[in-house]
C-alpha positions as CSV (number, residue, x, y, z in Angstrom):
1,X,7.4,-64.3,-45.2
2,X,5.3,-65.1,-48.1
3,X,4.6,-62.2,-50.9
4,X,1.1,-63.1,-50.4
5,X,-1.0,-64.5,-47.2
6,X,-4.4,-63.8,-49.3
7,X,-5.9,-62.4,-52.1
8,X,-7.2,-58.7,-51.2
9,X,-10.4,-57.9,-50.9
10,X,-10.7,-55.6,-53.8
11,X,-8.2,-55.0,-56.8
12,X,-6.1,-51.7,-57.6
13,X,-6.7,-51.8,-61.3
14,X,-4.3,-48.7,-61.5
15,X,-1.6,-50.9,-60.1
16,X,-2.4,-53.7,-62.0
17,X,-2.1,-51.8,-64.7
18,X,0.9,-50.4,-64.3
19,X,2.2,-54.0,-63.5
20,X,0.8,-55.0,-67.0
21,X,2.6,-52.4,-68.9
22,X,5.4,-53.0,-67.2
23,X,5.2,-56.6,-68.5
24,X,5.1,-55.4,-72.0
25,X,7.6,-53.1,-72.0
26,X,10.0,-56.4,-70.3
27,X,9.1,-58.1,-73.0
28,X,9.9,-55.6,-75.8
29,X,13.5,-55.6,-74.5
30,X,14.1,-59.0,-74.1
31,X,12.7,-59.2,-77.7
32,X,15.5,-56.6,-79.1
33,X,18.6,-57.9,-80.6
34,X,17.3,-60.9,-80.5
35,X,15.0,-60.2,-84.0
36,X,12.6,-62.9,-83.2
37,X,10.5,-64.4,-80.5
38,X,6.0,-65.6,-79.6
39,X,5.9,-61.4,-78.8
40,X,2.4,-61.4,-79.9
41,X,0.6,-64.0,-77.4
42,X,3.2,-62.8,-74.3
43,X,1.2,-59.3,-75.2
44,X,-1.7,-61.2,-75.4
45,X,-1.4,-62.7,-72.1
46,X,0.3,-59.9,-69.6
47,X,-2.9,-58.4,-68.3
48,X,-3.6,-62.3,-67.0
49,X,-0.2,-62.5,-65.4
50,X,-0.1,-59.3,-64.1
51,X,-4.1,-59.9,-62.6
52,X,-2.4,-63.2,-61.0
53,X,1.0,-62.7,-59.4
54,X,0.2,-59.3,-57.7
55,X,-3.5,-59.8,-57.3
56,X,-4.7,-63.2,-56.6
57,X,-1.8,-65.9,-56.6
58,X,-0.3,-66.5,-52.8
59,X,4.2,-67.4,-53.2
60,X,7.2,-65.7,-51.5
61,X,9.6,-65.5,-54.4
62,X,12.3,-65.6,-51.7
63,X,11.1,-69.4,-51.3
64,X,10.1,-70.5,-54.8
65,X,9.3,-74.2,-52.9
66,X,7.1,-72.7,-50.2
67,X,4.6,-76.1,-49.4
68,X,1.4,-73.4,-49.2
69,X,1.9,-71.6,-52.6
70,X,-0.4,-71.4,-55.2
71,X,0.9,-73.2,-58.1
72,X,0.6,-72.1,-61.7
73,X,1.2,-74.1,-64.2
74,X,2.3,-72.5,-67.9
75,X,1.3,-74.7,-70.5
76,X,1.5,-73.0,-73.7
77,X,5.8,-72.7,-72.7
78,X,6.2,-70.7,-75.8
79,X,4.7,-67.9,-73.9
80,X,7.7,-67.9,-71.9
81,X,8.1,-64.3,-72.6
82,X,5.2,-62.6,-70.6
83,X,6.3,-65.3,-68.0
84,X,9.7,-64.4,-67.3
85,X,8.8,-60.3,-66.9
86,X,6.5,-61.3,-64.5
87,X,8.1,-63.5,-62.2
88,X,11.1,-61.0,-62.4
89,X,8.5,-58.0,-61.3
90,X,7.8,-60.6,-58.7
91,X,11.1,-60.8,-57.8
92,X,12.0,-64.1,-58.9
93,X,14.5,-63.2,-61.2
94,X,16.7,-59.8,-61.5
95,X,15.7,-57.8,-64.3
96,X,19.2,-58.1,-65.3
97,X,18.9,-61.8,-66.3
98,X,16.0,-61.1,-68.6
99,X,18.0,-59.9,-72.1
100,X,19.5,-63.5,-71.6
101,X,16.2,-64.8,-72.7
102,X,16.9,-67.6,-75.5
103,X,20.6,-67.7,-75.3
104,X,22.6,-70.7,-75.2
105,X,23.3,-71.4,-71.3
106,X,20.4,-69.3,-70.2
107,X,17.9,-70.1,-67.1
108,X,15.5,-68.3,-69.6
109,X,15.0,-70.4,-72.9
110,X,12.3,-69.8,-75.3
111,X,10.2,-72.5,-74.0
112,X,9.9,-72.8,-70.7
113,X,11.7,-75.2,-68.1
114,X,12.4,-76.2,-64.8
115,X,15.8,-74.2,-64.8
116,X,13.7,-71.2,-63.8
117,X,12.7,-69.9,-60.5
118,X,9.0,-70.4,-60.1
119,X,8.3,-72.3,-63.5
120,X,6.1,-75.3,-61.8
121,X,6.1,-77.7,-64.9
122,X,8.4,-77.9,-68.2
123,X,5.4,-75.7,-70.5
124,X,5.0,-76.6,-74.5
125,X,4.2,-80.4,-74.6
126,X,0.5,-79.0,-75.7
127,X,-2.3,-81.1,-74.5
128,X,-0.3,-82.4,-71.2
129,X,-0.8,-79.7,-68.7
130,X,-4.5,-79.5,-67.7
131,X,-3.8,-83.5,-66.3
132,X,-0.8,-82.3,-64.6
133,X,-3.2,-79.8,-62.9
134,X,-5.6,-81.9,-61.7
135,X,-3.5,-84.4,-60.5
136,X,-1.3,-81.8,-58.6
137,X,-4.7,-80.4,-57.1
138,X,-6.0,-83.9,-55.9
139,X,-2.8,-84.1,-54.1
140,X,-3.0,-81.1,-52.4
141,X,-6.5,-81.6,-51.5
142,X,-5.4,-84.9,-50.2
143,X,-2.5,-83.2,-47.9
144,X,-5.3,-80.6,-46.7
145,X,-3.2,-77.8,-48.1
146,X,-4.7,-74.4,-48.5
147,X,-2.9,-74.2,-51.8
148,X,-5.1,-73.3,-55.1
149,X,-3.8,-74.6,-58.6
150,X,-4.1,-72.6,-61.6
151,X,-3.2,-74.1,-65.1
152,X,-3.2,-71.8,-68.4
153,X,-4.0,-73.6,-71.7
154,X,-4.4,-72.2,-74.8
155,X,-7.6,-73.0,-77.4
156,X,-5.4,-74.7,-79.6
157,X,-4.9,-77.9,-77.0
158,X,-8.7,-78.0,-76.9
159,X,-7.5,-79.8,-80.2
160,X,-6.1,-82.3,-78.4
161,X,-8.3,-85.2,-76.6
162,X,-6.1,-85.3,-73.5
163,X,-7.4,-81.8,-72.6
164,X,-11.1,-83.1,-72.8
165,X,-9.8,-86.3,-70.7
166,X,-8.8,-84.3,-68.2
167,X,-11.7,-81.6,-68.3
168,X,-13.5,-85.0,-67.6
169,X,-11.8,-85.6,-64.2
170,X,-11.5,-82.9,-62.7
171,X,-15.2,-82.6,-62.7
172,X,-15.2,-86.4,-61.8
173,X,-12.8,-85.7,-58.9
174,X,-14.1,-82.3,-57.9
175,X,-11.2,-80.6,-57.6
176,X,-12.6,-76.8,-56.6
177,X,-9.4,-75.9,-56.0
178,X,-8.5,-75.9,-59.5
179,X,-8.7,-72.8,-62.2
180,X,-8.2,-73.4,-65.7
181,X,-7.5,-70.6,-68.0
182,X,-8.0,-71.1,-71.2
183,X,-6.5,-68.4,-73.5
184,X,-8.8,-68.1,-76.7
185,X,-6.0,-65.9,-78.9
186,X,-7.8,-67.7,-82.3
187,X,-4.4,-68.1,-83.2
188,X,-1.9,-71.6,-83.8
189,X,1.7,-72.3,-85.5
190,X,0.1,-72.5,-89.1
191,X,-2.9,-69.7,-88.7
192,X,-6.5,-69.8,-87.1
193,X,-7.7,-72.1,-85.1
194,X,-10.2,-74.3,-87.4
195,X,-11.4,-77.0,-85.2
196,X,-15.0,-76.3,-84.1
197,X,-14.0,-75.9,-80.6
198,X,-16.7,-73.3,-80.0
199,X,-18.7,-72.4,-78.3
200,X,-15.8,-73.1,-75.3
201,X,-17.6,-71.7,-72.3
202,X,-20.5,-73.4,-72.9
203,X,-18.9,-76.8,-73.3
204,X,-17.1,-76.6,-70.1
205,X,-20.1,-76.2,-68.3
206,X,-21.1,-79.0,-70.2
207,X,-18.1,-81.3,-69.0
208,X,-18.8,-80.1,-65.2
209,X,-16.8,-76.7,-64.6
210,X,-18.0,-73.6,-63.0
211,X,-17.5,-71.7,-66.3
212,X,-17.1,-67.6,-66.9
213,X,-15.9,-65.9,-70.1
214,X,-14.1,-62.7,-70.1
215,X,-12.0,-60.1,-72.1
216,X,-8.7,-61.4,-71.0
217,X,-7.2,-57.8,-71.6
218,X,-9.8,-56.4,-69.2
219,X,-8.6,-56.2,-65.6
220,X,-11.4,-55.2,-64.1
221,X,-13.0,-58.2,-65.5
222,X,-10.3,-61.0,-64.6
223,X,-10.0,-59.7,-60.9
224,X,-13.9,-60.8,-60.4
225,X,-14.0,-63.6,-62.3
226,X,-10.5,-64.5,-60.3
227,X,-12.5,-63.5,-57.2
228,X,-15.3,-65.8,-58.0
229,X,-13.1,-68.4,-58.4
230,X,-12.2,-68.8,-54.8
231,X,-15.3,-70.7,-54.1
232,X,-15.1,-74.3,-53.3
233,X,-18.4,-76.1,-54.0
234,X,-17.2,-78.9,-55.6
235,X,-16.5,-77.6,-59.1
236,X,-12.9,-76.9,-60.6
237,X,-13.8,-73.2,-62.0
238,X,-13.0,-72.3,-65.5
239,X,-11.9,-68.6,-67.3
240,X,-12.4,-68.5,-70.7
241,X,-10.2,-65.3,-71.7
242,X,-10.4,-63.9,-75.0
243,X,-7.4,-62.1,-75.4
244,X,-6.1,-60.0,-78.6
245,X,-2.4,-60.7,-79.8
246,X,-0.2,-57.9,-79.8
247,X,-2.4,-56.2,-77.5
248,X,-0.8,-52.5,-76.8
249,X,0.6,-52.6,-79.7
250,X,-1.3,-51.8,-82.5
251,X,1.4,-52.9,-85.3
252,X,1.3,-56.6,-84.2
253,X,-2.0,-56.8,-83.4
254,X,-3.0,-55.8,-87.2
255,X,-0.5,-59.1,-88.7
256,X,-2.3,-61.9,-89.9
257,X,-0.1,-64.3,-88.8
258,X,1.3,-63.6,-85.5
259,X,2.2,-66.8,-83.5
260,X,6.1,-66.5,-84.3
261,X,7.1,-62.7,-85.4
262,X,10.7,-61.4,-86.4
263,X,11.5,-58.0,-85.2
264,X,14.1,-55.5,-86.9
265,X,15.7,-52.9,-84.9
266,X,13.9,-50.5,-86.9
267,X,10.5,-51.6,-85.7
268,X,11.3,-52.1,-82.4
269,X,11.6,-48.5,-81.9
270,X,8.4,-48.1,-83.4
271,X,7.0,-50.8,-81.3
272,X,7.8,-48.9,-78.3
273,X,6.7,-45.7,-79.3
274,X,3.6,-47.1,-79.8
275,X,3.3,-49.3,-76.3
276,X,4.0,-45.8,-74.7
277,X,1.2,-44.0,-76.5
278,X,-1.2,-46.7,-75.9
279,X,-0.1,-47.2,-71.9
């Protein structure tokens, strides 16, 4: 049987997060002997993933192909990290695969790819996976499937004008059963994000979507805007999360540059004493 018939009525935030620790703590040890790795945005972006697959998203991980699952579609693939921890804590994957992550040979390379169990799309061609989205939800609206689709993007592909052309028809085509989430980290390859692509929220609902704007490291805040986004009035729905990264750890989160980090043994350990003190 699927994992997931429904979303619940209310969330456990205690569970979820527990579930978003956990997520970290994967990630740290995938991270290790491995001296390098996009730690900082998988930090960034476990209390989303954690909110989704055991909150809101409906799959059976026994049946990564069930026709009725929700779909979610990684964009940014580099953030491959948070993703494999949390489709092995959804029982994808054995937690035993996960220090293969980035070998040669592994189902788990640093960008994602459709070698994985429950990886919907190959993630990292930035700018390509909000069409993809709508497209995927237009055909299940068109098979009257129950499924939902939700597509992470980062603010960095709102550089890119295939993002806006697709923002553009899924408010043509009405796709309500569409959620975009659109992780503002303020962070690319070579530093900030420049491009005036602010203010985001309000330009969504400028382009059509049924827009809300969160702290993406705020649980409490992503189940109800998650919740919200179950309604189907005709409008895809739209989370802006503004997410910190390195968050739960306070040594990453304080680098300037964090979009690519390189780890030594000796800060690892430090790294997890201080995940552990901030759980």
């Amino acid at each position: 049987m699927p994992a997931t018939l429904s979303p619940p009525a209310s969330a456990d935030l205690d569970a979820l997060r527990e579930h978003a620790h956990e997520l970290r703590r994967l990630m740290m040890t995938m991270t290790r002997g491995k001296g390098e790795g996009y730690i900082a945005q998988g930090l960034g972006i476990a209390d989303c993933l954690a909110a989704l697959y055991f909150h809101e998203l409906r799959y059976d991980a026994a049946d990564p192909t069930w026709p009725d699952r929700d779909r979610f579609l990684l964009s940014t693939g580099h953030y491959s990290i948070a993703m494999y921890a949390a489709l092995a804590r959804a029982g994808y994957l054995d937690e035993a695969e996960l220090p293969t992550y980035g070998l040669n040979g592994s189902r788990l390379p640093m960008s994602t790819f459709d070698v994985t169990p429950g990886i919907e799309v190959v993630g990292g061609s930035l700018g390509q996976c909000l069409g993809q989205a709508v497209g995927m939800a237009l055909g299940l609206r068109i098979d009257r499937s129950p499924a939902r689709v939700f597509c992470e993007f980062s603010d960095g592909e709102l550089d890119e004008g295939s993002t806006w052309e697709a923002l553009m028809g899924g408010a043509t085509f009405g796709v309500d059963n569409l959620v975009a989430l659109v992780d503002c980290n303020g962070i690319q390859a070579d530093g900030p994000v420049t491009v005036a692509i602010e203010p985001v929220a309000d330009k969504l609902r400028a382009f059509g979507w049924d827009t809300r704007e969160v702290n993406g490291n705020d649980l409490a805040e992503l189940t109800d805007a998650l919740a919200a986004s179950r309604e189907q009035d005709g409008r895809p729905k739209a989370i802006v999360l503004r997410t910190t990264p390195g968050f739960g750890i306070p040594s990453i989160m304080a680098r300037p540059r964090a979009h690519f980090i390189r780890v030594t043994d000796d800060e690892w350990a430090g790294f997890m004493d201080e995940l552990e003190a901030n759980r």
